[in-house]
Backbone as CSV, one residue per row, in Angstrom:
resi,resn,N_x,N_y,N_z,CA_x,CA_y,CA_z,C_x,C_y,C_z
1,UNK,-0.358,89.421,57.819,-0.028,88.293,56.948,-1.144,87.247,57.027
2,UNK,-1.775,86.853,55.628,-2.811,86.024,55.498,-2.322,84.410,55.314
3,UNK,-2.211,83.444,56.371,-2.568,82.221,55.291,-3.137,81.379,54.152
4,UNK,-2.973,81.307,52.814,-3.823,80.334,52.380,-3.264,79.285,51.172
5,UNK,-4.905,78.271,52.031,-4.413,76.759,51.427,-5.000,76.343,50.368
6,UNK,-4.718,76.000,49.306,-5.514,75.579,48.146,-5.994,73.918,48.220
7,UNK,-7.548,73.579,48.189,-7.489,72.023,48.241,-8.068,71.811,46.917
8,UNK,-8.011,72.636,45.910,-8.471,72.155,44.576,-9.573,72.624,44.188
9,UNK,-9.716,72.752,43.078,-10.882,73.191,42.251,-10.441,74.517,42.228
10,UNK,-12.322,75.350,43.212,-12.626,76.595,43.677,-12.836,76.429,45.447
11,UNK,-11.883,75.445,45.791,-12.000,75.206,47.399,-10.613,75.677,47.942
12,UNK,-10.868,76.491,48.768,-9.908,77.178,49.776,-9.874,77.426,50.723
13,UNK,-8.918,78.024,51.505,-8.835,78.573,52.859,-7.779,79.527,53.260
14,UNK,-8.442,80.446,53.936,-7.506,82.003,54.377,-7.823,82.076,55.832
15,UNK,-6.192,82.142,56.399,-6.409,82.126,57.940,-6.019,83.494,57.867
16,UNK,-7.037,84.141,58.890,-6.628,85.731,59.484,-7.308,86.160,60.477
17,UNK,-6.422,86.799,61.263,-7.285,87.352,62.384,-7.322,85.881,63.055
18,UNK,-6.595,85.087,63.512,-7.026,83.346,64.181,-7.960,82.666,63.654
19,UNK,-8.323,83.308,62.627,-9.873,82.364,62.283,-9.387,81.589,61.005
20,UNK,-10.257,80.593,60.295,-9.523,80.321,59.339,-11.409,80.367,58.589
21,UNK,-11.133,81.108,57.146,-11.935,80.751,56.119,-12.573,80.234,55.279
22,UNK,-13.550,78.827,55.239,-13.062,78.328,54.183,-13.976,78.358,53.116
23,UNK,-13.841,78.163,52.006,-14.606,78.552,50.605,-14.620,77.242,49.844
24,UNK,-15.791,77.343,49.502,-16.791,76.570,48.426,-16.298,75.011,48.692
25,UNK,-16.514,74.468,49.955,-15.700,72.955,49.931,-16.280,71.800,48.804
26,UNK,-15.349,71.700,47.906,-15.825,70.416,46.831,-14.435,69.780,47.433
27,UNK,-14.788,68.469,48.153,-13.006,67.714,47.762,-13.336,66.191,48.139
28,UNK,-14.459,65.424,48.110,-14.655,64.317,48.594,-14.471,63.902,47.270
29,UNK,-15.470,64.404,46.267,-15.963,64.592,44.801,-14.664,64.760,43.980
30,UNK,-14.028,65.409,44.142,-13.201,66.215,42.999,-11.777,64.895,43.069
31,UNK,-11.904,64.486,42.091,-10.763,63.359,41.903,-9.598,63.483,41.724
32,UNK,-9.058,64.948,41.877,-7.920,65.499,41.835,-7.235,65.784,43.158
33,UNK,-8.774,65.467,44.253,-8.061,66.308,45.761,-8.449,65.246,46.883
34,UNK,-7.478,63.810,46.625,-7.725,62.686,47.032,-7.049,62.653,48.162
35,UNK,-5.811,63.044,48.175,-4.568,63.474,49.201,-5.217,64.482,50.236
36,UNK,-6.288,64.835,49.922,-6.961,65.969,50.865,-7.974,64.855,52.018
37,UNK,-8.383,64.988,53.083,-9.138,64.477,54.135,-9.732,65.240,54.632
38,UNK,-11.129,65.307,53.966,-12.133,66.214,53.950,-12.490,66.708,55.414
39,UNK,-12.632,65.443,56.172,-12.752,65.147,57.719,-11.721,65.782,58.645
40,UNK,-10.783,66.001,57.969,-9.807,66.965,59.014,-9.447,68.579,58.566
41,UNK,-10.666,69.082,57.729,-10.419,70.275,57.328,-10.831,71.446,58.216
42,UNK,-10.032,72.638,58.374,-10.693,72.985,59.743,-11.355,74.431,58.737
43,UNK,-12.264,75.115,59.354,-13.159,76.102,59.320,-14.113,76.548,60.230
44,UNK,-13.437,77.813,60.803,-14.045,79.018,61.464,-15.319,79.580,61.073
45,UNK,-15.676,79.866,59.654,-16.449,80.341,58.817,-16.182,79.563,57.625
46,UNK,-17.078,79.104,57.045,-17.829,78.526,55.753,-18.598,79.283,54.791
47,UNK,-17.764,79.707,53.528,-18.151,80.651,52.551,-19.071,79.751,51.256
48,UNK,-19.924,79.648,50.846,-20.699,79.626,49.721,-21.002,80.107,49.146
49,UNK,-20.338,79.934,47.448,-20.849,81.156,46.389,-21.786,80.451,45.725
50,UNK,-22.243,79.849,45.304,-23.513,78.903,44.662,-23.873,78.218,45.111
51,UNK,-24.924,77.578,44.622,-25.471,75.883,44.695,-25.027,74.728,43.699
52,UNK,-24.105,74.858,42.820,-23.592,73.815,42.180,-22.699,73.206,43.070
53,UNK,-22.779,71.929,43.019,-22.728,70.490,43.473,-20.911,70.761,43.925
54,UNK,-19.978,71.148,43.028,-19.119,71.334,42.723,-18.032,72.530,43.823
55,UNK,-19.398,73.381,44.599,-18.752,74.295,45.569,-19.558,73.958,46.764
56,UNK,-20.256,72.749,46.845,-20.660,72.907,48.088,-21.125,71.361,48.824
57,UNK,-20.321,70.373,47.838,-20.214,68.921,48.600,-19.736,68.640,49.589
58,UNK,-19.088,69.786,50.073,-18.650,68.750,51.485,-19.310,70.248,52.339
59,UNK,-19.968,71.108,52.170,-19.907,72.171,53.033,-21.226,71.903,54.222
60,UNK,-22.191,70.212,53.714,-23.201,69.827,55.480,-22.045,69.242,55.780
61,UNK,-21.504,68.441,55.471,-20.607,67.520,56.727,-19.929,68.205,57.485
62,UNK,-19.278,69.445,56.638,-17.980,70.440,57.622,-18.786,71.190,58.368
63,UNK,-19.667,71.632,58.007,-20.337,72.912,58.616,-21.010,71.990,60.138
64,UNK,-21.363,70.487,60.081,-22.261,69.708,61.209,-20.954,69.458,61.750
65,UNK,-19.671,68.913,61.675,-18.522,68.919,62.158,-18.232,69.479,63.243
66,UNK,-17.848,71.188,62.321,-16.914,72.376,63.501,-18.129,73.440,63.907
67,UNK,-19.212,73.290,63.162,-20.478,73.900,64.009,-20.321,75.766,63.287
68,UNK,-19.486,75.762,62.158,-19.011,77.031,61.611,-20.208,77.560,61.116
69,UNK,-20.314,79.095,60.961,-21.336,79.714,60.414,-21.059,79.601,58.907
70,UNK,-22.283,79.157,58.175,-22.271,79.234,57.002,-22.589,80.258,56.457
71,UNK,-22.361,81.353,55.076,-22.335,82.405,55.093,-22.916,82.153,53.260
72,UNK,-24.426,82.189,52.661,-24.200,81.900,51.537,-25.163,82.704,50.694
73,UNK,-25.667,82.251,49.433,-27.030,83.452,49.062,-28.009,82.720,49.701
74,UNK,-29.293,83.727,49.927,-30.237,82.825,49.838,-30.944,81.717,50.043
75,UNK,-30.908,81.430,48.774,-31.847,80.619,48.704,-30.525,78.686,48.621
76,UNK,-29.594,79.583,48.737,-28.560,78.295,49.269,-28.463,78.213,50.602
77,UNK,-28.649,78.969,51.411,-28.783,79.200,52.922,-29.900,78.322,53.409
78,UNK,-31.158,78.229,52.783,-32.421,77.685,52.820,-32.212,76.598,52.858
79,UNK,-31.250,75.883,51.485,-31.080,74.862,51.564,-30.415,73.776,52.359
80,UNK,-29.137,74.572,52.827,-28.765,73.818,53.534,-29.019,73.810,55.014
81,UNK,-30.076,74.979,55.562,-30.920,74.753,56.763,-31.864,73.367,56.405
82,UNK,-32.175,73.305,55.312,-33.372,71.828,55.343,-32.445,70.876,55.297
83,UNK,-31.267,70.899,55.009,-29.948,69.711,55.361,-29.729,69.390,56.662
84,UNK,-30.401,70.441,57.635,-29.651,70.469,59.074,-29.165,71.228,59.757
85,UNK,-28.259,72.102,58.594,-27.533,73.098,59.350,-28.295,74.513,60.035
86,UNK,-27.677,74.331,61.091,-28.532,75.361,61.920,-27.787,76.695,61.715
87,UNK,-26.561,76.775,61.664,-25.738,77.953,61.934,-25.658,78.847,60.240
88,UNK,-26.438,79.569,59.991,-26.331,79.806,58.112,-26.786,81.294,58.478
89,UNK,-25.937,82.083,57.732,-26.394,83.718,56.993,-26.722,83.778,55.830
90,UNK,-27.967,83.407,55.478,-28.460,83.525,54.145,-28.615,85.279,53.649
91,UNK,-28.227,85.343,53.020,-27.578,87.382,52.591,-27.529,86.748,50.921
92,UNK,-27.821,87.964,50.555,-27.994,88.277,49.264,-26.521,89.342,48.878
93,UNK,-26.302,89.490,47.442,-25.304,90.404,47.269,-25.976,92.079,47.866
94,UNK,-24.389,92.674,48.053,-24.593,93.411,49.022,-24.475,93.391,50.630
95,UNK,-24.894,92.154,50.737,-25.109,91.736,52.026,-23.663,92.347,52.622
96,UNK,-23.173,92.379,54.219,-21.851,92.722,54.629,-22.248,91.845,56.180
97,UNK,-21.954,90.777,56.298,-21.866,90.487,57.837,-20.820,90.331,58.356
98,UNK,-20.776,90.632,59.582,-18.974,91.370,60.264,-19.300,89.927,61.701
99,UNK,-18.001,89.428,61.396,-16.905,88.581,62.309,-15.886,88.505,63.100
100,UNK,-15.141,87.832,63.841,-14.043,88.253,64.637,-12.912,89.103,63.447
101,UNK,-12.768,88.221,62.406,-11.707,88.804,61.901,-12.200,89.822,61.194
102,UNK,-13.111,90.118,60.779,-13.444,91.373,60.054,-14.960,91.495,58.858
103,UNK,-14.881,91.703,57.889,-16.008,92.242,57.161,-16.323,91.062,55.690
104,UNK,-17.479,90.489,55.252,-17.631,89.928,54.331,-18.811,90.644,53.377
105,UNK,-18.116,90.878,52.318,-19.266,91.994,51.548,-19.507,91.276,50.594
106,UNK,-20.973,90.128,50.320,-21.421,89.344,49.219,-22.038,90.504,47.811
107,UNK,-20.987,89.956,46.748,-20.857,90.478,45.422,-21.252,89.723,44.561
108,UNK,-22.026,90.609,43.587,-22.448,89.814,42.036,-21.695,89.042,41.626
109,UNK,-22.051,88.103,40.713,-21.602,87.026,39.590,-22.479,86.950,38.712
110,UNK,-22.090,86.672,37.090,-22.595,86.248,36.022,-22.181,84.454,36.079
111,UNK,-23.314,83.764,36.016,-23.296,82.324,35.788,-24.442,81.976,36.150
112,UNK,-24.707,80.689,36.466,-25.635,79.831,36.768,-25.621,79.484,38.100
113,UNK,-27.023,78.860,39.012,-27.460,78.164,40.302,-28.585,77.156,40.554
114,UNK,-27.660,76.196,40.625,-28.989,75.169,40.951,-28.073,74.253,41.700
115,UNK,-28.953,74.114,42.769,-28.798,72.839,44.129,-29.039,71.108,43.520
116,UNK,-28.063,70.587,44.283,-27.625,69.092,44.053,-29.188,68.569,43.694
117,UNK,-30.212,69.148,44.156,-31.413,67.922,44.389,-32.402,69.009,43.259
118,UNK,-31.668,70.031,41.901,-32.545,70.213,41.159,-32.848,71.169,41.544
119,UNK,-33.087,72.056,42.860,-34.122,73.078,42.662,-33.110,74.178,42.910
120,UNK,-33.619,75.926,42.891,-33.294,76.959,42.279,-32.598,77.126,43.365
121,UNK,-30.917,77.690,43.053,-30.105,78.094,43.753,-30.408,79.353,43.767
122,UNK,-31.056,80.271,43.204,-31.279,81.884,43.274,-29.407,82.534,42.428
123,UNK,-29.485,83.505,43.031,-28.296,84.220,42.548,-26.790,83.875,42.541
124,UNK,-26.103,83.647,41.725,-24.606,83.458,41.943,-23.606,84.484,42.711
125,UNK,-23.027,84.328,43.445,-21.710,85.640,44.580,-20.873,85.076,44.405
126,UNK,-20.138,86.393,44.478,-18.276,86.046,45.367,-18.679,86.908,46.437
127,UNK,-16.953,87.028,46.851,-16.919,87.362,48.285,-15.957,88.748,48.092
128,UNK,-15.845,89.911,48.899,-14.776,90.822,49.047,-14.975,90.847,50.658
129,UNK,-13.551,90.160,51.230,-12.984,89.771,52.283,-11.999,91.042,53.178
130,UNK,-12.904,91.670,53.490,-11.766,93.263,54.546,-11.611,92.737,55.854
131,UNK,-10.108,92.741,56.016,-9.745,92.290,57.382,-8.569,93.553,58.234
132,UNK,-8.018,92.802,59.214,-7.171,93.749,59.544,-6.089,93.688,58.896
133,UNK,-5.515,92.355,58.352,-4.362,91.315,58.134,-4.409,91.903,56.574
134,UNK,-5.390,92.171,55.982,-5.322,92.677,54.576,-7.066,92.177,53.623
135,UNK,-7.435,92.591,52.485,-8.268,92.485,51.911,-8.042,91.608,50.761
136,UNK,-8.986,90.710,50.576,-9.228,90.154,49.572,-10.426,89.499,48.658
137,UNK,-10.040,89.248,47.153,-11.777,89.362,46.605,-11.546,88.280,46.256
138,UNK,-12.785,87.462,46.038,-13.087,86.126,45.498,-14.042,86.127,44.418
139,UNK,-14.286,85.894,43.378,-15.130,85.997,42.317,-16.121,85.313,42.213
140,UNK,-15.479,83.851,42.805,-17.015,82.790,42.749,-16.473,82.327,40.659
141,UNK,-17.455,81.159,40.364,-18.137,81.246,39.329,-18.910,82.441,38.420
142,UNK,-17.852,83.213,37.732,-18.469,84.355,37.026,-17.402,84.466,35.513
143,UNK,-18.451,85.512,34.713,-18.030,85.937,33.867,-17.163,87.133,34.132
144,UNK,-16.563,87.672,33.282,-15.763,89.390,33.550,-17.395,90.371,33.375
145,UNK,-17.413,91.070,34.305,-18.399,92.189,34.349,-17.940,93.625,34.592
146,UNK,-18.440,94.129,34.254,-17.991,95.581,34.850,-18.468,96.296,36.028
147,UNK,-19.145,95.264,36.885,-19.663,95.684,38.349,-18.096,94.812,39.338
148,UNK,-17.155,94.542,38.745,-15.855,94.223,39.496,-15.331,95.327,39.491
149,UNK,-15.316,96.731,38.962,-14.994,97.677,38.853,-15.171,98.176,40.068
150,UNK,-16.298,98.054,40.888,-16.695,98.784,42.164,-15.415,98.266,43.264
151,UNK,-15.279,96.624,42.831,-14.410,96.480,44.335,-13.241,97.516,44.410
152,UNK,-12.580,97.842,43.759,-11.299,98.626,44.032,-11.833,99.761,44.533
153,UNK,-12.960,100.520,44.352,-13.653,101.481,45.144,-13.742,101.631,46.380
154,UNK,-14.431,100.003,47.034,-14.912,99.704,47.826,-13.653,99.616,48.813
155,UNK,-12.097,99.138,48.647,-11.431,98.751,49.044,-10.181,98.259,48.579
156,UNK,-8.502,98.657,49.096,-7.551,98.221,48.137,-7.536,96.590,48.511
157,UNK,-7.180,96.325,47.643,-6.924,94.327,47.559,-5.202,94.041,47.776
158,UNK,-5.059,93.136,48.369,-3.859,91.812,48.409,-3.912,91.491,47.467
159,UNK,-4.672,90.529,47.193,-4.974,89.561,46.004,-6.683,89.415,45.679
160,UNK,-6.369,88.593,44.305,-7.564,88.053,43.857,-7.908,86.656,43.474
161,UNK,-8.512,86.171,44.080,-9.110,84.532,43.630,-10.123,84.522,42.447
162,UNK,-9.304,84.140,41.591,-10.066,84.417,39.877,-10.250,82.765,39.068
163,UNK,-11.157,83.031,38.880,-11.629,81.172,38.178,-10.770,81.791,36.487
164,UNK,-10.049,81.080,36.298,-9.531,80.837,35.216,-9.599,79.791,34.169
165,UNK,-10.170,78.877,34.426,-10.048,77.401,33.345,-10.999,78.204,32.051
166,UNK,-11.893,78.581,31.748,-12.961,79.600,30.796,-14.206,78.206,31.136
167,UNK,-14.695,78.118,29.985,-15.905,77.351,29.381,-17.124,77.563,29.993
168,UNK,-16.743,77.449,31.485,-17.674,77.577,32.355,-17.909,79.129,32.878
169,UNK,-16.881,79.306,32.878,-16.268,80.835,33.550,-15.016,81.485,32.704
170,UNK,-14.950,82.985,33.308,-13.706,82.949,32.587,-12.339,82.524,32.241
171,UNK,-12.190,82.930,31.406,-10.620,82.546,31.156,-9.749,82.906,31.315
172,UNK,-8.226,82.892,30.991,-7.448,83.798,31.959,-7.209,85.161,31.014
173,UNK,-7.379,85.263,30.099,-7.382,86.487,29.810,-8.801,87.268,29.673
174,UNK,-9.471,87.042,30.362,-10.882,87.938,31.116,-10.540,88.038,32.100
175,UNK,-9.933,86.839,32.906,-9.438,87.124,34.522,-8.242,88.038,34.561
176,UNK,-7.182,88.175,33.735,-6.186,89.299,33.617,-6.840,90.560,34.199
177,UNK,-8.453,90.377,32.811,-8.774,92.245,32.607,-9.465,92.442,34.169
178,UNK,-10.352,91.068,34.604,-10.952,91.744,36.267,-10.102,92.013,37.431
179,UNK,-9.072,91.266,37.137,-7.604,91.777,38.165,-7.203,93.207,37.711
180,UNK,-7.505,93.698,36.641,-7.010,95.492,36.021,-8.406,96.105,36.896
181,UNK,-9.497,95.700,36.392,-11.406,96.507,37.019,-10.936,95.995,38.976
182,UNK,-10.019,94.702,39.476,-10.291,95.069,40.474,-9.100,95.485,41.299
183,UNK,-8.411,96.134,40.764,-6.990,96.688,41.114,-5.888,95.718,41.766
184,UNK,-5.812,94.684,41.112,-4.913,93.473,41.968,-3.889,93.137,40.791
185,UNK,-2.657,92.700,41.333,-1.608,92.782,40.396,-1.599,91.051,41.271
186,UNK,-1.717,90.692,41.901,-1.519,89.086,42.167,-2.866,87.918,42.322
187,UNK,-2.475,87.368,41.429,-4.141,86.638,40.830,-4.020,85.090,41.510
188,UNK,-4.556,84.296,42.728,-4.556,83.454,42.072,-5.455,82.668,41.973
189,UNK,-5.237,81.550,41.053,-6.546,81.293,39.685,-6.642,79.556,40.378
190,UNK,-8.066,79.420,40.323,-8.664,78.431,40.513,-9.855,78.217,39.784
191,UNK,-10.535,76.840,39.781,-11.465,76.397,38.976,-10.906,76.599,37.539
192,UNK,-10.458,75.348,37.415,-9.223,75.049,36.637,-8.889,73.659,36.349
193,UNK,-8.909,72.458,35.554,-8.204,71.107,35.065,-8.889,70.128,36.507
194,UNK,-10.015,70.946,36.946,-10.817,69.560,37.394,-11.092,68.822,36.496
195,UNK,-11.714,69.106,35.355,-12.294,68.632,33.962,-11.990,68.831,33.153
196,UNK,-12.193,67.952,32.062,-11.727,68.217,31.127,-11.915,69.454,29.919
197,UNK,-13.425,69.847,29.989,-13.389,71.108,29.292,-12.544,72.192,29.992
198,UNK,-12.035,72.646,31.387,-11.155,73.482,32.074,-9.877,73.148,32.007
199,UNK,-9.043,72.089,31.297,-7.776,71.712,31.838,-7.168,73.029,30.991
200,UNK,-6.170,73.834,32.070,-5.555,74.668,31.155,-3.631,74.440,30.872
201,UNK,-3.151,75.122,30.102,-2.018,75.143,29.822,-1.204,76.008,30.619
202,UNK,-0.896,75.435,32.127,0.161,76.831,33.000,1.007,77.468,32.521
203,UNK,2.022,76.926,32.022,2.907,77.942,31.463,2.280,79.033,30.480
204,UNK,1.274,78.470,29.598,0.921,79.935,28.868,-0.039,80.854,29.688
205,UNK,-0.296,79.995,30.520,-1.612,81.198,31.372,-0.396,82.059,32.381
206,UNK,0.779,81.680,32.690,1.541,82.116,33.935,2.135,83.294,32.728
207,UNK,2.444,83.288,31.603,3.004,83.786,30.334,2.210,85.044,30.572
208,UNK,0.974,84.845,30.339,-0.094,85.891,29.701,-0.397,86.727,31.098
209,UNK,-0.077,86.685,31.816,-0.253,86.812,33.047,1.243,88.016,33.532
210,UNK,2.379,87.555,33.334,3.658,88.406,33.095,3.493,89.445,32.406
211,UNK,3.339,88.846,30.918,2.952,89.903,29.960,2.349,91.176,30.577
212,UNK,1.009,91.251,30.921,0.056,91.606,31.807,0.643,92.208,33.082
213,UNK,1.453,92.127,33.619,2.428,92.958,34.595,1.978,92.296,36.061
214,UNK,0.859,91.023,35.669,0.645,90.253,37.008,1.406,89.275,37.425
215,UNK,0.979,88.435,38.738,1.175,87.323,39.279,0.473,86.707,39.590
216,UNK,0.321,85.384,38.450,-0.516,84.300,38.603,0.182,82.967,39.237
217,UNK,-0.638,82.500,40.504,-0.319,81.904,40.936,-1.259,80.620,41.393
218,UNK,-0.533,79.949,40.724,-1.643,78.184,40.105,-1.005,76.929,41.690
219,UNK,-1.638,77.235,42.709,-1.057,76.428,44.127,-1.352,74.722,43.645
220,UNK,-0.331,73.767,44.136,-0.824,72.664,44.584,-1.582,72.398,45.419
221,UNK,-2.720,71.202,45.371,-3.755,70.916,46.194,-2.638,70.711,47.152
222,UNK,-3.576,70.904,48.473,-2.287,71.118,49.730,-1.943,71.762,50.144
223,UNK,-1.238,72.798,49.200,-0.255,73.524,49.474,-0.791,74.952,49.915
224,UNK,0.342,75.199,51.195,0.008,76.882,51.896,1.010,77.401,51.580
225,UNK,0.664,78.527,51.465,1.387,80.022,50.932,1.186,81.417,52.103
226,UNK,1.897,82.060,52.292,1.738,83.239,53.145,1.658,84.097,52.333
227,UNK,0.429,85.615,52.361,-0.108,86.302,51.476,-0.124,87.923,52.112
């Protein structure tokens, strides 16, 4: 059994194996996740799928904090070693570096990368997360591709962390079809009504989602769920 906590946006956390996960921290920034106290967020491991501003504002303060390994592409790894941080796995997709709780296999994305101060974030990732407690995929900032097809190959899934708001990324009915390419019947959807081009309509996305024979599940900032 996996913990996880949603603090808004595309920022999360999955406890397994004693460790706790956490992904893409935006919440100082994000004016929706005020009730959140960035300063008391805990993380074992620190996941980074880009260099937009948006997944990775709070990830020097946390990472100089709890002293967590940062785990990101590249040329975002680079960056935030010239921030300070000493503890970083800069890995490219493909990459697989193995932890107490288990296996992190960095995967393609379609989108964009560029770091707070302008210069080239290199490649966009998600994450496919194999543990003992169970597996799970993270998409990151992406379009629907047909290289999501491999994860169900690679490994059966729990769930899937799917950006749903569109404009930027997909929408929820692209995220439906990568939950079909990545064999997951329980979706849930973030990067979503931070903004205003993303604010979506829940009930019709939770709708289209039924239809679809899934479970979309839209968490309050805050709020933990057992998975």
């Amino acid at each position: 059994m996996m913990q996880f906590t949603y603090y808004g946006h595309a920022c999360f956390a999955v406890e397994t194996g004693g460790q706790t996960l956490l992904f893409d921290p935006f919440i100082t920034l994000n004016p929706l996740a005020k009730s959140i106290d960035a300063s008391k967020v805990r993380a074992d491991v620190i996941l980074v799928s880009h260099g937009h501003n948006d997944h990775l504002a709070d990830a020097v303060a946390i990472a100089q904090r709890t002293g967590a390994p940062v785990v990101a592409p590249y040329e975002v790894g680079n960056w935030l070693e010239n921030q300070g941080i000493d503890n970083v796995q800069s890995i490219n997709p493909g990459g697989t570096p193995e932890f107490k709780f288990g296996r992190v296999k960095m995967t393609a994305a379609i989108h964009s990368s560029s770091l707070p101060d302008g210069s080239y974030g290199g490649n966009p990732t998600g994450f496919l997360v194999m543990t003992n407690e169970g597996n799970f995929y993270y998409a990151g900032d992406t379009a629907l591709t047909y290289d999501m097809k491999l994860v169900r190959e690679w490994t059966k899934l729990d769930f899937a962390v799917l950006p749903i708001g569109g404009y930027f990324t997909m929408g929820i009915d692209d995220a439906i079809r990568a939950a079909d390419f990545v064999g997951a019947t329980k979706i849930i959807g973030v990067h979503y009504d931070t903004f205003p081009p993303i604010q979506i309509d829940h009930d019709e996305a939770q709708g289209r989602a039924r239809q679809a024979g899934k479970e979309l599940l839209l968490l309050k900032i805050g709020e933990t769920i057992e998975l």
